[in-house]
Legacy VTK file of the C-alpha trace (Angstrom):
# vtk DataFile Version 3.0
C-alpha trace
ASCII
DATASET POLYDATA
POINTS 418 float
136.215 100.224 76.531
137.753 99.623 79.842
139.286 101.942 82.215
141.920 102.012 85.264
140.124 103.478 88.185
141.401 103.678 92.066
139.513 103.077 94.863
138.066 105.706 97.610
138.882 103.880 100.236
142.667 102.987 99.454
143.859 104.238 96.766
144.870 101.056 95.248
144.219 100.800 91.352
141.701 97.733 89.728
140.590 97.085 86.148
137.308 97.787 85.354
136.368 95.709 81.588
133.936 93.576 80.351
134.540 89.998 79.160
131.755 88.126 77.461
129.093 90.701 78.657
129.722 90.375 82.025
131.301 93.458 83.791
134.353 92.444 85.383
137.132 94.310 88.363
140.190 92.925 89.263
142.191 94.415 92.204
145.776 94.947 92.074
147.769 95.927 94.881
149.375 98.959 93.032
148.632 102.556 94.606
147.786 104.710 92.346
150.235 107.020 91.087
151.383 108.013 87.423
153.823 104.622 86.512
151.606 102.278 88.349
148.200 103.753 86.037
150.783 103.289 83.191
151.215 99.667 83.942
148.018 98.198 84.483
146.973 100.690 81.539
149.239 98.455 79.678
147.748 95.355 80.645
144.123 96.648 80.253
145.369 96.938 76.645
146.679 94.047 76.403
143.724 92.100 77.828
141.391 94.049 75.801
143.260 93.326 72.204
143.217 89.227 73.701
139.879 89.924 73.683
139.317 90.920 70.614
141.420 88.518 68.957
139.249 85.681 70.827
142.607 84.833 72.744
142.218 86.210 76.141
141.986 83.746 79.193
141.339 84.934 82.117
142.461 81.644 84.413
145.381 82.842 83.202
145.662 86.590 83.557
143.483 86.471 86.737
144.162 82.737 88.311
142.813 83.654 91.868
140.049 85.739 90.601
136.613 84.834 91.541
136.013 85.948 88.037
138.500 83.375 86.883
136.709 80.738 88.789
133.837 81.531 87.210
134.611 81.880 83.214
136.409 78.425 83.547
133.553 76.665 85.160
135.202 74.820 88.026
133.625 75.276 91.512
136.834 76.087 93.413
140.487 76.587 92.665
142.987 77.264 95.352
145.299 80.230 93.636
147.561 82.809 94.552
147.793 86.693 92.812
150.313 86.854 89.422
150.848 90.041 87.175
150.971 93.210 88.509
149.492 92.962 92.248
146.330 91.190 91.851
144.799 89.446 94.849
144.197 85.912 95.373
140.493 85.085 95.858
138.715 85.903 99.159
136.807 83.313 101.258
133.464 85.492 100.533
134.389 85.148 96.717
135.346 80.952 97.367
131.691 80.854 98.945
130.234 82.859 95.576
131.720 80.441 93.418
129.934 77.735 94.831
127.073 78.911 94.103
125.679 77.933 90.568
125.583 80.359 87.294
122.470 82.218 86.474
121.453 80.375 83.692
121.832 77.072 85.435
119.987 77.712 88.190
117.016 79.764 86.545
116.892 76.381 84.227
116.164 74.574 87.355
113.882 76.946 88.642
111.949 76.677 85.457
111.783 72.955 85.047
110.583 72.905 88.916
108.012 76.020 88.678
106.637 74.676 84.841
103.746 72.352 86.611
102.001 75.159 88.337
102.099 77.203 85.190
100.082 77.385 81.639
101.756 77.129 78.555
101.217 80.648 77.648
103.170 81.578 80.963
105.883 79.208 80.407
105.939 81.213 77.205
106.073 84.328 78.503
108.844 83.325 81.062
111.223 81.992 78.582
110.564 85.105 76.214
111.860 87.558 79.331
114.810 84.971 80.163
115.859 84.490 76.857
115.515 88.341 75.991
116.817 89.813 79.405
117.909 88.080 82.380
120.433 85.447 80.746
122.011 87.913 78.427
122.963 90.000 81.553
123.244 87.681 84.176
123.803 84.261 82.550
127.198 83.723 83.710
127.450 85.103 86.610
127.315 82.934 89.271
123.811 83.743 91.684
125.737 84.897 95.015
127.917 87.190 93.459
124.899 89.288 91.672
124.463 92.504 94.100
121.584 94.983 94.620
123.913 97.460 92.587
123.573 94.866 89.455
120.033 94.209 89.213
119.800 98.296 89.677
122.105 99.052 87.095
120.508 96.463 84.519
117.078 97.809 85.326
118.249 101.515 84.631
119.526 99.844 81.030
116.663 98.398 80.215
114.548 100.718 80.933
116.871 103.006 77.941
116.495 100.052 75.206
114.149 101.208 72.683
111.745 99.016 70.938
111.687 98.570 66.602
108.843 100.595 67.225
110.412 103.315 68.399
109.338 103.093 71.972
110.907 101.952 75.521
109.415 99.801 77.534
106.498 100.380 79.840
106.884 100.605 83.993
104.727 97.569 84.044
106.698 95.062 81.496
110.065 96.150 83.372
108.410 95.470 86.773
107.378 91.836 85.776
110.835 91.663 83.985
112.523 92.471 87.460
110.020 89.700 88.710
111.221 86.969 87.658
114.450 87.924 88.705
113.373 88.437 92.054
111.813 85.375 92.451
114.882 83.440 90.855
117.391 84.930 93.134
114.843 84.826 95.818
115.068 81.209 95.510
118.659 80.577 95.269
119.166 82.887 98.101
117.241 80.499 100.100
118.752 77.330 99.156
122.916 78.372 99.059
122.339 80.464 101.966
123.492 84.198 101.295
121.707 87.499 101.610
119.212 88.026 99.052
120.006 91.047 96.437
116.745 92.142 95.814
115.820 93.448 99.070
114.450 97.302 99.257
114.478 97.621 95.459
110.963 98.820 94.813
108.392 98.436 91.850
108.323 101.201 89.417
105.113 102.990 89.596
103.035 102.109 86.653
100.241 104.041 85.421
96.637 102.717 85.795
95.387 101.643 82.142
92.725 103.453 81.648
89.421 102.196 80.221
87.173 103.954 77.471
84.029 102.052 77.031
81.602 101.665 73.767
78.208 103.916 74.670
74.841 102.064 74.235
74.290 103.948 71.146
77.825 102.921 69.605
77.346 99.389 70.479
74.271 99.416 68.557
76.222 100.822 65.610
78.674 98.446 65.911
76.610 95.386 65.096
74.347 97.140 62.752
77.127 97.995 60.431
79.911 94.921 61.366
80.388 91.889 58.594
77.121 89.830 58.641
79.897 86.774 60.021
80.792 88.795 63.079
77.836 90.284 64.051
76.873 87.331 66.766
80.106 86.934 67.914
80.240 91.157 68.791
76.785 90.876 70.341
78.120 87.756 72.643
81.379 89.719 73.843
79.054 93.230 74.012
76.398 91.746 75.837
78.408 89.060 78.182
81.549 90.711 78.646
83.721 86.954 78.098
87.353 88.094 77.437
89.096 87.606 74.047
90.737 83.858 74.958
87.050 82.523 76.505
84.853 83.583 73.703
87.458 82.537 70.947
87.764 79.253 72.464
84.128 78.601 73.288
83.073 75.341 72.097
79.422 74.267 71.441
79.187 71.955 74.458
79.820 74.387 77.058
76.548 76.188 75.960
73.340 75.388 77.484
70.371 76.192 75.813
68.582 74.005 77.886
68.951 76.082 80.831
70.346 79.603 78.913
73.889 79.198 80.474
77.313 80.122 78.928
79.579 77.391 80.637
83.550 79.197 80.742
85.646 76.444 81.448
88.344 77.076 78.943
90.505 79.475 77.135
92.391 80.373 73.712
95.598 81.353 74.197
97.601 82.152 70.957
96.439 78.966 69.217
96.319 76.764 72.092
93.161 76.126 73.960
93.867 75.482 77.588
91.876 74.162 80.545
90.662 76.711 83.040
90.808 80.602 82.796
92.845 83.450 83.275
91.825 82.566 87.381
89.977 80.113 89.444
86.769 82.463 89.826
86.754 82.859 86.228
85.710 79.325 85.462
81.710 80.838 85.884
78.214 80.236 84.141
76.783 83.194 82.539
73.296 83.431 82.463
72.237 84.330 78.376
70.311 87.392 77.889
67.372 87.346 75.771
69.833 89.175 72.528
72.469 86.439 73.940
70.482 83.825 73.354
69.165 84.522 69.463
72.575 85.561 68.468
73.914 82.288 69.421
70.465 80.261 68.108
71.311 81.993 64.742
75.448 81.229 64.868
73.829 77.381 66.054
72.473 77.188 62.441
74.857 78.908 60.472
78.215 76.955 62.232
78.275 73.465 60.576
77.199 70.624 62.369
81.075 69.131 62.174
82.397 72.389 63.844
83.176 72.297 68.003
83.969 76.076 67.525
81.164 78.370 68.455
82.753 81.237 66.741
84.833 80.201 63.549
86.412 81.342 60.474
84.733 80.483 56.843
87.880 77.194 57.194
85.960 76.335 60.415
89.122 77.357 62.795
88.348 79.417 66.162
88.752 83.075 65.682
92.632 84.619 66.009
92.159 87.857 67.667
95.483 89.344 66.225
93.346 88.314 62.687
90.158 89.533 63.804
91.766 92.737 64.956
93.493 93.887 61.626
91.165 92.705 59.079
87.980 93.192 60.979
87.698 95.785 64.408
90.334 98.089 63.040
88.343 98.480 59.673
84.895 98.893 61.243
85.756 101.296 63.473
87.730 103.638 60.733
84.765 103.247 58.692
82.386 104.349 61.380
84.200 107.109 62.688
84.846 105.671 65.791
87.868 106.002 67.844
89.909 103.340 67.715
89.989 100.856 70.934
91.101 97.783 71.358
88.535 94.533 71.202
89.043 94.373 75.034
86.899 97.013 75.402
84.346 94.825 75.152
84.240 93.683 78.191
84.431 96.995 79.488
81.405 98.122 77.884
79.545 94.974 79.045
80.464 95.856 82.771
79.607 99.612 82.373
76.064 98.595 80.635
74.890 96.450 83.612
75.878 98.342 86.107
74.488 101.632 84.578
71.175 99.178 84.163
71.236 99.241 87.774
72.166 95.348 87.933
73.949 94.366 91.076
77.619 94.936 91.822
77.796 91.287 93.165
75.979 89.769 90.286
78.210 92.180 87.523
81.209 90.737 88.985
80.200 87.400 89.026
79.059 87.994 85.401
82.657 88.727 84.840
84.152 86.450 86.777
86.174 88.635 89.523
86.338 87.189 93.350
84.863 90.454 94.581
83.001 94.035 93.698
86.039 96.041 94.325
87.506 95.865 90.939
83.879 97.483 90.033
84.498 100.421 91.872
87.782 101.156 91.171
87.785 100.742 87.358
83.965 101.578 86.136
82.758 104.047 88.944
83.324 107.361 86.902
81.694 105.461 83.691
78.325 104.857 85.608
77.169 108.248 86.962
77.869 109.730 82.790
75.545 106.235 81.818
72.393 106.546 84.418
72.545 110.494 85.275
73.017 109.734 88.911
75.209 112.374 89.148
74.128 113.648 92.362
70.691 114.774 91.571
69.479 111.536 93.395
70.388 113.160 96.718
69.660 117.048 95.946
65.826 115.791 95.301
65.911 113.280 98.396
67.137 116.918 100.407
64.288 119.252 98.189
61.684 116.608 99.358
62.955 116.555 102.910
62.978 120.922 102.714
59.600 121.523 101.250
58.561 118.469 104.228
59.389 120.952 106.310
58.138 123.547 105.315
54.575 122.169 104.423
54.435 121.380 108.590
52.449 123.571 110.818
53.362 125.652 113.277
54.041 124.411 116.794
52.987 126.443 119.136
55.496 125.915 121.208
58.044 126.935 118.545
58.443 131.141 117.767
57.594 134.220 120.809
55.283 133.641 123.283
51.863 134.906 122.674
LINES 1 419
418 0 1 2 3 4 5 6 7 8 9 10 11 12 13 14 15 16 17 18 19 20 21 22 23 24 25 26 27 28 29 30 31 32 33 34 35 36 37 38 39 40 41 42 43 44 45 46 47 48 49 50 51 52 53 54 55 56 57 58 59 60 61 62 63 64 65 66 67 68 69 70 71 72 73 74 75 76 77 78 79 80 81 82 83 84 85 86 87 88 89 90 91 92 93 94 95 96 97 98 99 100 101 102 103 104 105 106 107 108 109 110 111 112 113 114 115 116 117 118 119 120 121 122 123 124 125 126 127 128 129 130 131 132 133 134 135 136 137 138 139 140 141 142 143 144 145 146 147 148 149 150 151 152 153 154 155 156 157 158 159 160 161 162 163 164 165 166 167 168 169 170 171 172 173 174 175 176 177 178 179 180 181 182 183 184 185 186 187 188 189 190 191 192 193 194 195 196 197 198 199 200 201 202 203 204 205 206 207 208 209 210 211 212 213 214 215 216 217 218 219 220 221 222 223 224 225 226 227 228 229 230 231 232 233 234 235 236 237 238 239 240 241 242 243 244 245 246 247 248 249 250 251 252 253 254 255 256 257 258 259 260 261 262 263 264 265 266 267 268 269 270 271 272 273 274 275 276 277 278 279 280 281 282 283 284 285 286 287 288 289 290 291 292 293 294 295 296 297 298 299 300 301 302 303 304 305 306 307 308 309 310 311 312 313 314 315 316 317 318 319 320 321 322 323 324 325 326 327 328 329 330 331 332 333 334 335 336 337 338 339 340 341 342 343 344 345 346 347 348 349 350 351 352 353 354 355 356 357 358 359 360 361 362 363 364 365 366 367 368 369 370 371 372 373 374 375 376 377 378 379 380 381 382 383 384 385 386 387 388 389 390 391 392 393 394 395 396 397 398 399 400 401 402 403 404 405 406 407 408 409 410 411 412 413 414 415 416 417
C-alpha cells in the first residue's frame, strides 16, 4: 500500500509505492497542504489500481523519472515533469541510469569470477542471488542502490522465517550481504560512484561450538556401528579427513607402500572435485597402526572394480546426507548418545592427539590448517578435561621447588648473629 508523505526539509509532497518490487518516490512540486495531499492521493490511487490491473506505465506517469528510465530499459531520455508537479530527472539521477541493472551486472560479475571458483561455490552463489539479491535489487540500476537499501533489505531478511520455523543465522546473512558487497564493490569501481557499502558492519556471529566424542565413546561407536561402516568411522575417528575428503577417497591416493593417506580431492554433493576445501589441505596423512588394518580389511572387502575406498553395497561413494539419516542418527539414538553431527569427527580426532600429547604443529598438519592457532582457539578447553593437565602440572613443579627449599641447610649467614 502506498502512501503520500512530505518532506522535512521542504515540505513538498512525493509518492512513496512499490512497482514490480522495487520501492519507488516520485517528487512533486506540491506543498503539502490538505487539497494538494488530496490530489496526489488521487493519483497514488490511480497508479496503484494500473497496477493492479497490469496497466500502469510509468514512462508515462513519471517520463523524467529516473525510475522511468529505469523500468523502460533505455540508458537516457531527455524529459521534462507532467502530472501534478513532478520533477524532471536530475544530472545525479542521468549519471545513475547509466549505470547497468543489478541483475545484469552481477551476471557479469559471475561469468568473470566463475574460473577462480569450484562448482559447489558457483552453486552456492547462484542459490543466494537467485534467492536474495535479484529479487530485491534486480532492477535497480547499481548507482542508484544506497547504504539505506542494502540496510533496510538486511533488516528484512534477517525477519524471513525458514519452513522450518527458524530465521536465518548472523553468519548466512553476513555471507548473503557478501556477495553484495563485493558486487557493488565492483561496479563502484568500474562506473565510478561512491560505493554503498561503506561502514555497514558484519553482524556478530556466534562461535560454533564444538562437542567432541570421548575415547571411551569412540570406542563404542565402532564396536556397536553396522559391520559396513565400521572402517570408514575408524578412518574419520582416527585421521580426522572431513566429510567431502574421506567420501571421495579413491584407492590410488592410498599408500600402503609407505602408510600415507594422499588428500588431493574432494566430494562435494555428488561431484568430486580437484583440490580441497584450501591449498594446505591437499596433505599426506601418515596411517596409524588401527588406520592401516581398517583400510587393509575395507582393501578386501571393496571389489576389485571399485575406485571408491568407502562405498555403498551399489559400489557408489558414500552421500553424507544418506549416511547421516539412515546410519549416524540411528547409532547414536540407539546408544544413548547425544546427537552430533558426523563433523565431529574430526573434532574428536584433533582433541585425541593433542590430549596424546602429539605436537600442535604436527596435529595441524594432520588436519591440514596453515598454522597451530586454530588449535588453540577451538580445542584448548577440550585438552586439559582429556590429559588432567589441569594445573596440577605446575602446583607439583612449585611443591618440588618448596620442599627444595626447605630440605637446604642453614646458612650461617642467614638468621641472628650468634
Amino acid at each position: 500500500m502506498g502512501k503520500v508523505r512530505a518532506r522535512s526539509d521542504n515540505k513538498k509532497l512525493f509518492l512513496d509505492f512499490y512497482y514490480q518490487g522495487v520501492r519507488c518516490r516520485e517528487q512533486t512540486a506540491l506543498t503539502d497542504t490538505p487539497t494538494n495531499r488530496r490530489t496526489v492521493q488521487r493519483l497514488l490511487e490511480r497508479i496503484e489500481a494500473e497496477i493492479v490491473a497490469d496497466r500502469f506505465d510509468y514512462g508515462a506517469t513519471f517520463p523524467g523519472s529516473a525510475r522511468a528510465l529505469e523500468f523502460a530499459g533505455v540508458s537516457s531520455v531527455a524529459g521534462h515533469s507532467v502530472g501534478p508537479g513532478c520533477r524532471a530527472a536530475s544530472g545525479r539521477e542521468q549519471e545513475i541510469d547509466r549505470t547497468p541493472r543489478f541483475r545484469e551486472f552481477a551476471e557479469t560479475w559471475v561469468r568473470e569470477m566463475e574460473p577462480e571458483w569450484r562448482p559447489s561455490y558457483l552453486e552456492t552463489v547462484t542459490v543466494t542471488l537467485n534467492g536474495y539479491l535479484l529479487p530485491a535489487f534486480g532492477n535497480r540500476r547499481v548507482g542508484s542502490i544506497t547504504r539505506a537499501d542494502l540496510l533496510a533489505f538486511r533488516a528484512e531478511v534477517a525477519k524471513r522465517v525458514r519452513p522450518n520455523g527458524k530465521t536465518l543465522s548472523n553468519a548466512r546473512i553476513n555471507k548473503i550481504m557478501g556477495f553484495a558487497r563485493q558486487i557493488l564493490n565492483e561496479a563502484a569501481d568500474r562506473f565510478d560512484f561512491a560505493p554503498p557499502y561503506r561502514g555497514i558492519k558484519s553482524l556478530r556471529s556466534r562461535k560454533p561450538d564444538i562437542h567432541p566424542f570421548s575415547l571411551d565413546e569412540v570406542n563404542l561407536i565402532l564396536e556397536r556401528v553396522r559391520p559396513d561402516y565400521r572402517h570408514y568411522l575408524a578412518v574419520r575417528f582416527y585421521t580426522g579427513m572431513r566429510s567431502g575428503e574421506v567420501n571421495g577417497l579413491r584407492w590410488h591416493n592410498v599408500d600402503f607402500a609407505n602408510d600415507l593417506i594422499m588428500v588431493r580431492e574432494t566430494l562435494v554433493q555428488g561431484r568430486l572435485q580437484e583440490g580441497t576445501k584450501t591449498y594446505d589441505s591437499n596433505r599426506d596423512i601418515p596411517m596409524l597402526t588401527l588406520v592401516r588394518q581398517a583400510l587393509m580389511a575395507q582393501r578386501e572387502i571393496v571389489p576389485k572394480d571399485v575406485e571408491w575406498v568407502f562405498c555403498t553395497r551399489k559400489g557408489y561413494p558414500i552421500e553424507n546426507r544418506n549416511f547421516t539419516k539412515r546410519v549416524w542418527k540411528p547409532l547414536l539414538a540407539n546408544l544413548g548418545l547425544t546427537y552430533r553431527r558426523p563433523y565431529q569427527t574430526r573434532h574428536t580426532a584433533a582433541t585425541l592427539m593433542l590430549a596424546a600429547g602429539e605436537s600442535p604443529e604436527w596435529v595441524a598438519r594432520v588436519l591440514g590448517h596453515t598454522t597451530t592457532q586454530m588449535l588453540f582457539t577451538t580445542y584448548s578447553r577440550y585438552v586439559p578435561n582429556l590429559t588432567r593437565q589441569d594445573g596440577s602440572a605446575m602446583a607439583r613443579l612449585l611443591a618440588a621447588g618448596m620442599d627444595t627449599d626447605s630440605e637446604k641447610p642453614n646458612d650461617p649467614s642467614d638468621g641472628e648473629p650468634t
